[in-house]
C-alpha positions as CSV (number, residue, x, y, z in Angstrom):
1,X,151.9,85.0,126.6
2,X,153.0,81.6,127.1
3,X,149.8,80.5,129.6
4,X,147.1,78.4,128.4
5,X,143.7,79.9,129.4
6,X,139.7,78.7,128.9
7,X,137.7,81.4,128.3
8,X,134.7,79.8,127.3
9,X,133.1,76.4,127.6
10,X,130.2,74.8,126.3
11,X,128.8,71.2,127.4
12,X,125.8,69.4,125.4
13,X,124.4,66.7,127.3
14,X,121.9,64.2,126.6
15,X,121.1,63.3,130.1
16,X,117.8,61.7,129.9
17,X,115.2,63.6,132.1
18,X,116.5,66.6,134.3
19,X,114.8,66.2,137.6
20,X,116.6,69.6,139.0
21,X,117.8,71.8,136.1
22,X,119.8,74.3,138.5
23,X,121.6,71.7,139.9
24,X,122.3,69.5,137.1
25,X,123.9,72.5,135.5
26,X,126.0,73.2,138.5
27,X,127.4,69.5,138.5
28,X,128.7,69.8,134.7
29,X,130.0,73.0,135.5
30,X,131.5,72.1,138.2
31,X,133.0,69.4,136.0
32,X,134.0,70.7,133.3
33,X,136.0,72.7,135.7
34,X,137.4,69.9,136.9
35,X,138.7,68.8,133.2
36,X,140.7,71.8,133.2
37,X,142.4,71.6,135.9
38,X,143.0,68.2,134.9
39,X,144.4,69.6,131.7
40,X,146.6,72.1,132.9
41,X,147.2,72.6,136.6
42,X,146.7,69.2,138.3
43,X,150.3,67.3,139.4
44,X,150.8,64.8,142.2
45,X,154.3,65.8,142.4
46,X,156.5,63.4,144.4
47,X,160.3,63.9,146.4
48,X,162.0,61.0,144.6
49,X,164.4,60.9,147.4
50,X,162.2,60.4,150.4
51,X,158.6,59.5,148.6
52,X,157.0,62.3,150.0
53,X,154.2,64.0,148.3
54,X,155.4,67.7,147.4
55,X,152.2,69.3,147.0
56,X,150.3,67.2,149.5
57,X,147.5,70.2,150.5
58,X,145.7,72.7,148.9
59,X,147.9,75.1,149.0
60,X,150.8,73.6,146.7
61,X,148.3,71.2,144.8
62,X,146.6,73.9,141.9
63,X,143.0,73.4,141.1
64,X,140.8,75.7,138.9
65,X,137.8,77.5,140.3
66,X,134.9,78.8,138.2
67,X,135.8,82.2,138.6
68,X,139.1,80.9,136.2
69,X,136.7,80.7,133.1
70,X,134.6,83.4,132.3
71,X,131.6,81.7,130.9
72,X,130.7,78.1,131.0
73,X,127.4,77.3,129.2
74,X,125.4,73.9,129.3
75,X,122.6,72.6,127.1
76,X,120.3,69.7,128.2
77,X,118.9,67.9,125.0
78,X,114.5,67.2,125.4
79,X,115.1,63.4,125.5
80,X,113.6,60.8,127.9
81,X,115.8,57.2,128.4
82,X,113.3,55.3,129.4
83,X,115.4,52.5,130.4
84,X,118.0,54.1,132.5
85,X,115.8,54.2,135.6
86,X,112.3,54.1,136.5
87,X,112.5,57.9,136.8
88,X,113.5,58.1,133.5
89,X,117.0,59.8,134.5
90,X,120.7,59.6,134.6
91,X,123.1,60.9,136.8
92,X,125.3,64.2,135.2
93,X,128.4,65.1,137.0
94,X,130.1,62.7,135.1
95,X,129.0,64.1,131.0
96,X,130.5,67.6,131.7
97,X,134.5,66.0,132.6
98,X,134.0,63.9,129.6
99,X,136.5,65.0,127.0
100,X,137.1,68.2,128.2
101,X,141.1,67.6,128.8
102,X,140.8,66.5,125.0
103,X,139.6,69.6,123.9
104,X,141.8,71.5,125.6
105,X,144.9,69.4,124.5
106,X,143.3,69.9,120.8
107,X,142.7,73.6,121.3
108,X,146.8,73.7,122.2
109,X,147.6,72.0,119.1
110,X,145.5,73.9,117.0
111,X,147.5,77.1,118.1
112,X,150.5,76.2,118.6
113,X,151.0,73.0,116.3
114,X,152.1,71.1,119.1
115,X,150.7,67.8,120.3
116,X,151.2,67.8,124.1
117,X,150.0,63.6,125.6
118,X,151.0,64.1,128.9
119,X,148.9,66.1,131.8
120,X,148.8,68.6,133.1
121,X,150.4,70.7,129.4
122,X,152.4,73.1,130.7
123,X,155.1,75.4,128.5
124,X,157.9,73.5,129.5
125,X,156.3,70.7,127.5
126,X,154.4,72.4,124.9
127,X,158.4,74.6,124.3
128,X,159.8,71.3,124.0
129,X,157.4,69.9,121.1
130,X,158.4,73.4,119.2
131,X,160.9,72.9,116.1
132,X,164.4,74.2,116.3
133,X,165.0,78.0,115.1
134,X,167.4,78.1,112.8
């Protein structure tokens, strides 16, 4: 109660032709993991005293792996750009981080009613957005 979790995720991408399909999937999963974290666990937290980055490692900085979201599906539309390169293809890693902070932002509002436009939400922020009880 309280914690903000993805269960599921689904990327569409039109990403021209897919020279490796295993690893172009694995590069928008991989990002769209990285717009969660973005969403909700990511903060450079900073000592205003001294300047010193708090969490300067991996062990105070919290990132999301893929084991934190159960399913994470991607769908490459049948298109060809035939102007991108003479391959015909695009790079991906990029199309899966796209928006996905968005969503999630929009998935807190639509539960809780509360729009949260600072990252990472956590329930300090999404508490404060909450209407006094009477």
């Amino acid at each position: 109660m309280g914690e903000a979790r993805v269960r599921r995720m689904l990327a569409v991408c039109a990403a021209g032709r897919i020279l490796n399909p295993k690893t172009a999937r694995s590069q928008v999963i991989g990002a769209m993991t990285m717009g969660v974290g973005a969403a909700l666990t990511e903060e450079l937290v900073v000592d205003t005293r001294s300047g010193f980055f708090v969490n300067h490692d991996l062990a105070g900085y919290e990132v999301p792996v893929h084991a934190d979201i159960p399913h994470q599906d991607v769908i490459f539309l049948d298109e060809t750009d035939p102007i991108s390169s003479p391959m015909k293809a695009k790079g991906v890693a990029e199309l899966g981080i796209c928006g996905v902070a968005a969503a999630v932002a929009n998935a807190i509002y639509n539960a809780t009613g509360v729009r949260v436009r600072g990252y990472p939400i956590t329930l300090d922020k999404v508490l404060a957005g909450l209407p006094e009880m009477a």
